[in-house]
VOPAGU-2260 file (C-alpha; in pm, 1 decimal, decimal comma):
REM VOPAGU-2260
SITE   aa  ch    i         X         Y         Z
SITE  UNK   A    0   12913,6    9946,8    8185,2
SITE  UNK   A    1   13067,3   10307,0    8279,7
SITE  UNK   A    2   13056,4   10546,0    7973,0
SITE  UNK   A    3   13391,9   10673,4    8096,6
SITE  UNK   A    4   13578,5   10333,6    8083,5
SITE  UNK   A    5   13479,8   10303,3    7706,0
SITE  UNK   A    6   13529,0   10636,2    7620,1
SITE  UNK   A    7   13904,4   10681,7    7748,9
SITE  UNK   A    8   13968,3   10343,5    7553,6
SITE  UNK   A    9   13750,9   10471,9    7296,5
SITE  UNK   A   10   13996,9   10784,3    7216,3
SITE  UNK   A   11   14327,1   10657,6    7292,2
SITE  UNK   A   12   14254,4   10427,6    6996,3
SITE  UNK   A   13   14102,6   10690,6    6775,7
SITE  UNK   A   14   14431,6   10902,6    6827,0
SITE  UNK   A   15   14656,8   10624,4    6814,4
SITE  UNK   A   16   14483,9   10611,3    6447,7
SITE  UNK   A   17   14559,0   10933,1    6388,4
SITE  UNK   A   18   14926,3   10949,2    6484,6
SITE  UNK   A   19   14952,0   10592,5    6182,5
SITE  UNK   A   20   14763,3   10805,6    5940,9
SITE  UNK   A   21   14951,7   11128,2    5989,1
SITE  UNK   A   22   15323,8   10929,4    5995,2
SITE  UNK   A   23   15202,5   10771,1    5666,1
SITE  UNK   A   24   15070,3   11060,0    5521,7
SITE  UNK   A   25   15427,1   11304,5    5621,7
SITE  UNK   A   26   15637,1   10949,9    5563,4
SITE  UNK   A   27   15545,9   10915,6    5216,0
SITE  UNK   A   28   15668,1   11270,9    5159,7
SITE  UNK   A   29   16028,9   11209,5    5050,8
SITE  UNK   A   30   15906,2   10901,3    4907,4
SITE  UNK   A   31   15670,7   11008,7    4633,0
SITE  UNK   A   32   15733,6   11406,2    4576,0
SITE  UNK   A   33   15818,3   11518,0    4194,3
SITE  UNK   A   34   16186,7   11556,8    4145,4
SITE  UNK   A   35   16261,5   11826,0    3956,9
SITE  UNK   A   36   16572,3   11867,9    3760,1
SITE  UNK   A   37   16813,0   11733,4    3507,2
SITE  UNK   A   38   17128,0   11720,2    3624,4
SITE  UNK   A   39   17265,7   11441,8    3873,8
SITE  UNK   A   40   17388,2   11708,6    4095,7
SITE  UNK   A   41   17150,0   11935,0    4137,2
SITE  UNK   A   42   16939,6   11585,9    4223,6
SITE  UNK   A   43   17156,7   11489,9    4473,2
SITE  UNK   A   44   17169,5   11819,7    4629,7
SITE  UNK   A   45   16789,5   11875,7    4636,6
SITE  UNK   A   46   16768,1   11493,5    4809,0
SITE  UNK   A   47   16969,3   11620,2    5022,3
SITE  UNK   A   48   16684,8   11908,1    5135,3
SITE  UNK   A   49   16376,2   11743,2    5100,9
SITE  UNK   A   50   16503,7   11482,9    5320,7
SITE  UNK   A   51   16508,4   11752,7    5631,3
SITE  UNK   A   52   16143,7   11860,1    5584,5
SITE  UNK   A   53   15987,1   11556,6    5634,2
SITE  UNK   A   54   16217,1   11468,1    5933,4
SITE  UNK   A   55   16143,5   11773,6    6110,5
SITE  UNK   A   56   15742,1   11744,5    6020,5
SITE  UNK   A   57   15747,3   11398,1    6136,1
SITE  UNK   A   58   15933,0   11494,4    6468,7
SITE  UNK   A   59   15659,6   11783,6    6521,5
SITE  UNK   A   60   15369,7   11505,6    6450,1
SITE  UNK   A   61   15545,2   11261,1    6723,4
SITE  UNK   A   62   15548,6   11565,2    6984,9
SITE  UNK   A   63   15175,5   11664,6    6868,3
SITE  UNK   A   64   15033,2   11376,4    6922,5
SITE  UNK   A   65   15241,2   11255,5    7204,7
SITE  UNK   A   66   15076,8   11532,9    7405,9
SITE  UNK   A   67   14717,1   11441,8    7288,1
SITE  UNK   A   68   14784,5   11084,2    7399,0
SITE  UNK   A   69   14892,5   11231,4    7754,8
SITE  UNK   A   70   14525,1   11448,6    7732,7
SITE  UNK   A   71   14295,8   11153,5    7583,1
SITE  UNK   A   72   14274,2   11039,9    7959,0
SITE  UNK   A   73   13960,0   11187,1    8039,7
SITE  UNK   A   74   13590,6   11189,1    7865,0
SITE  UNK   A   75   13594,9   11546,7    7767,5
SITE  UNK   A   76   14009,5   11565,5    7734,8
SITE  UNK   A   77   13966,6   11267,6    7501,3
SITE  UNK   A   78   13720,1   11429,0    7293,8
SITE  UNK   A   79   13907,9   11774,8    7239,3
SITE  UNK   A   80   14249,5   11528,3    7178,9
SITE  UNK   A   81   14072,6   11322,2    6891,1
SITE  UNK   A   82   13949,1   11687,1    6768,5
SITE  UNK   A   83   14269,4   11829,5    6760,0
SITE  UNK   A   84   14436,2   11505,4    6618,5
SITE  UNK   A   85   14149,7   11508,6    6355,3
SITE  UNK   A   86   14241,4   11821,8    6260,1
SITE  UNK   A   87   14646,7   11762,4    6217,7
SITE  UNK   A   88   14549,6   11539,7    5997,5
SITE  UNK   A   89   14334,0   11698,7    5803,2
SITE  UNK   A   90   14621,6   11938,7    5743,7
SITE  UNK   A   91   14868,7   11649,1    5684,3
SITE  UNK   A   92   14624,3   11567,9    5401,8
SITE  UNK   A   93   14563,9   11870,8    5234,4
SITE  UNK   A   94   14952,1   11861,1    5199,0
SITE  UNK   A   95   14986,1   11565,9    5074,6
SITE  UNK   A   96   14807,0   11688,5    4770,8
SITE  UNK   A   97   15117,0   11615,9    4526,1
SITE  UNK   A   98   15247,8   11284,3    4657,8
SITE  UNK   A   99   14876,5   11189,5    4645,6
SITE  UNK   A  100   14854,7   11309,3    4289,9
SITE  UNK   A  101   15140,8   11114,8    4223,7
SITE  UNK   A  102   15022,2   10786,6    4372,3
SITE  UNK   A  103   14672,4   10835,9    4175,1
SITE  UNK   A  104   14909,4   10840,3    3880,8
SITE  UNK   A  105   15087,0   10522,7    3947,6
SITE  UNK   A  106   14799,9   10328,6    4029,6
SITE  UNK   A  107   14590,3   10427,3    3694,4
SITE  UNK   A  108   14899,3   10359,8    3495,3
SITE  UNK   A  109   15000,0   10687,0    3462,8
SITE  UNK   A  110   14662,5   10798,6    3286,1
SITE  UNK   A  111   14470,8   11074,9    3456,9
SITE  UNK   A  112   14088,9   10961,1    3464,8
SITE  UNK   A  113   13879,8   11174,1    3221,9
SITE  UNK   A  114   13548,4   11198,2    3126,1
SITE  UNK   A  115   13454,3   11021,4    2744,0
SITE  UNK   A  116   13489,7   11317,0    2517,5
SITE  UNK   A  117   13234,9   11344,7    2241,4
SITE  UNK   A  118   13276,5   11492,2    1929,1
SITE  UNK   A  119   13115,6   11774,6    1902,9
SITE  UNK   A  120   13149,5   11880,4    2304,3
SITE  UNK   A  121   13261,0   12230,2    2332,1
SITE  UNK   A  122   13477,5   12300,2    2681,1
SITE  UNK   A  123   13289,1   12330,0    2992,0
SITE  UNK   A  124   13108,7   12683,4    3025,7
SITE  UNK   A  125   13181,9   12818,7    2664,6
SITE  UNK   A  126   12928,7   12959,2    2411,7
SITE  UNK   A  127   12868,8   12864,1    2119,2
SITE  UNK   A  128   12952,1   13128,5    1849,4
SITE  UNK   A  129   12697,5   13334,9    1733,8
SITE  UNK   A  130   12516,1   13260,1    1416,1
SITE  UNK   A  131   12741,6   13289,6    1087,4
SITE  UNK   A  132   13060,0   13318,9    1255,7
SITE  UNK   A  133   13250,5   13015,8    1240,6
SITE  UNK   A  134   13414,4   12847,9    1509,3
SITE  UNK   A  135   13772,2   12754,7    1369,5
């Protein structure tokens, strides 16, 4: 069996799976980001906005990764495409930060995971006081 023949299948898939992850990742955007604000206006207004950010991200991820598709044809093309595609998503993720924050939340039932806290635990990296000075 050619090495070629499996590797151009080999990274049309990979960046095929990078194109899902990074439409998920940008998609779930307008879904899951913080709203912040009181008043129903200034709500509907700020909809309104962060509706056109992910639109034009997920437009720019669509003509990213439609030109890595069109340069995963070749061994070595393939391999700088999944590279590249790797790396959009990498950014994609580190963006996501929030909106994953905020699905962490949901699905812990909107406790953040801590450590058990004992009870005489000072906070990480403090000293103790010195001797005869008490610690109120």
């Amino acid at each position: 069996m050619a090495a070629s023949t499996v590797s151009q299948r080999t990274y049309h898939r990979i960046v095929l799976a990078e194109f899902a992850i990074a439409v998920v990742l940008v998609g779930m955007s307008p879904i899951l980001t913080p709203r912040k604000g009181t008043k129903p206006e200034a709500a509907a207004a700020g909809a309104a906005v962060t509706l056109a950010g992910p639109l034009v991200r997920l437009t720019a991820v669509c003509v990213v990764f439609f030109v890595l598709a069109l340069m995963a044809t070749g061994a070595k093309a393939g391999k700088v495409a999944a590279a590249f595609g790797a790396l959009v998503v990498l950014g994609a993720l580190l963006n996501a930060t929030d909106e994953i924050g905020v699905l962490a939340k949901a699905l812990t039932g909107g406790q953040a995971p801590t450590a058990p806290a004992t009870a005489n635990a000072s906070p990480a990296g403090a000293t103790p006081p010195p001797q005869g000075v008490s610690a109120a």
